[in-house]
N, C-alpha and C positions, 0 to 999 in steps of 0.2 A: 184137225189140229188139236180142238181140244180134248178128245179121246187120248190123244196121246201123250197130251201134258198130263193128261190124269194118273193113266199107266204108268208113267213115268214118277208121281209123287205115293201113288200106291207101292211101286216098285223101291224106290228110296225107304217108305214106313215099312214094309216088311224086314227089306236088308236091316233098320235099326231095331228092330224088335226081334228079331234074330241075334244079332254081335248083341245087346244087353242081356238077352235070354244064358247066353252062352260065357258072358262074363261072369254071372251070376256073384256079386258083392257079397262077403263076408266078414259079419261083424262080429267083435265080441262085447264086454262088458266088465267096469271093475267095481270096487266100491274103495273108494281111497281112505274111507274111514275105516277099515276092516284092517287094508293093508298095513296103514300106519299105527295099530292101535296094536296090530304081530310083528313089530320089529323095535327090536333093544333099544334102539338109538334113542325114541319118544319118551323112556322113561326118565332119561338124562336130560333131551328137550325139556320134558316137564317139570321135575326137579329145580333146575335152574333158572326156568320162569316162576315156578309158587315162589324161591327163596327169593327171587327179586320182589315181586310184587310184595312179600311178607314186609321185607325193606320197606319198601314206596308205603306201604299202608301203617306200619308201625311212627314213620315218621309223620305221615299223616295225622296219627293220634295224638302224639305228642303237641303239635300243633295244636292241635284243636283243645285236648287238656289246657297248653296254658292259655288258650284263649277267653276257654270255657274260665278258668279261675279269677283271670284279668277283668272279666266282664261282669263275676259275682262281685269282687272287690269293686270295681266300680261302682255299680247297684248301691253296696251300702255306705260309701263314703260319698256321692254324688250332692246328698244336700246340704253335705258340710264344704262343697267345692264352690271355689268364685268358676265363672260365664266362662276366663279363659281356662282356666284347668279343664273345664268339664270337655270342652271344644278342642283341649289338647288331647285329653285322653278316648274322646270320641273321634277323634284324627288317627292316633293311634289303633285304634280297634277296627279302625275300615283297614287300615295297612294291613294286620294283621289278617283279618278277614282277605285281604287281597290276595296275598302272600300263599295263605292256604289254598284257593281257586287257582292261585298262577301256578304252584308246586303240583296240583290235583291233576292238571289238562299237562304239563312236562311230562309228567313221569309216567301218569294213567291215563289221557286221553286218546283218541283213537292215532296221536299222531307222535306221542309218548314216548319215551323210552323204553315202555314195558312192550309196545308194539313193536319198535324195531328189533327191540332183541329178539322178540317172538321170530319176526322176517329175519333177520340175519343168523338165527339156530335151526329156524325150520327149513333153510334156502337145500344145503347141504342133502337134507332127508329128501326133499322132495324131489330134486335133480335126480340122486338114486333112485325114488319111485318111478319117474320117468323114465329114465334106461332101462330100469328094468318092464316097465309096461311095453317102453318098444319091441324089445328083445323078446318077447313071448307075443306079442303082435306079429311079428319077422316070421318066429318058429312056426306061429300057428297057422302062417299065411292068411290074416286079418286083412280087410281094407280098412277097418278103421276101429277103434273104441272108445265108447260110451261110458261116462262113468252113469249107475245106478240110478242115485238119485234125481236124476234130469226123464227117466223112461215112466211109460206107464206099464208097458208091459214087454219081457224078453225072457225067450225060453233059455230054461237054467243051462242048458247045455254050451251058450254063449258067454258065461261068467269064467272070464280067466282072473278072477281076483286069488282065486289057492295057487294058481301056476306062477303068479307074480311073488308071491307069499315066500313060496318055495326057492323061485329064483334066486330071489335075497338071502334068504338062507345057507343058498349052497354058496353063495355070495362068488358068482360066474360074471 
């Protein structure tokens, strides 16, 4: 009996070492940075993010200029201040101080307004990237693809990053 359980799990390991032999999986590869760095839309993506952020940062300085000035003026009138002016105006200058940290993490931090508009202009491109990586995954009869920089190594003949390039282009 157990001869023949054996035969039996040899016989199972060849059949699947056969059907995967014969499937034989094929991959490709892109580099999404390539793609998107060859297609128009990212310079208007871009465009419209330096000019926000130019915004967010130019108000920024303003900020901080008249803080910067408020806090010289204070310096030299301080010893001619009574306890409460001084405790007023050092009340004042944390607000201020606040103000510019709380405007800093709205508009520039990672959860900011300069990010979502990043997310909400990049959504559009990147959905296009997608279709189009399927779409030449499909053609090329792919099982799957890679983006680049996650490999260590993958022969160049598996880079469909220019067939993706191109797709968009003909814009199919």
């Amino acid at each position: 009996m157990k001869a023949m359980s054996r035969a039996s799990v040899l016989l199972v390991l060849l059949m699947t070492v056969s059907i995967a032999a014969k499937a034989q999986m094929k991959f490709g590869f892109v580099s999404t940075e390539k793609i998107l760095g060859g297609m128009p839309e990212m310079k208007d993506v871009q465009t419209k993010l330096e000019s926000l952020q130019k915004s967010f940062t130019d108000t920024l300085g303003a900020i901080e200029k008249n803080f910067n000035a408020r806090v010289e003026t204070y310096q030299k009138q301080q010893a001619m201040m009574t306890a409460e002016a001084k405790q007023k105006e050092e009340e004042a200058l944390k607000a201020m101080e606040t103000q510019y940290q709380q405007y800093y993490q709205d508009r520039l931090g990672p959860q900011g307004q300069l990010a979502q508009a990043r997310g909400r202009l990049m959504q559009p491109v990147t959905d296009k990237v997608k279709t189009a990586i399927e779409k030449v995954a499909k053609d090329e009869k792919l099982s799957g693809v890679m983006e680049d920089q996650l490999l260590i190594y993958v022969d160049g003949k598996l880079d469909i990053t220019y067939k993706v390039l191109d797709y968009l282009k003909r814009g199919n």
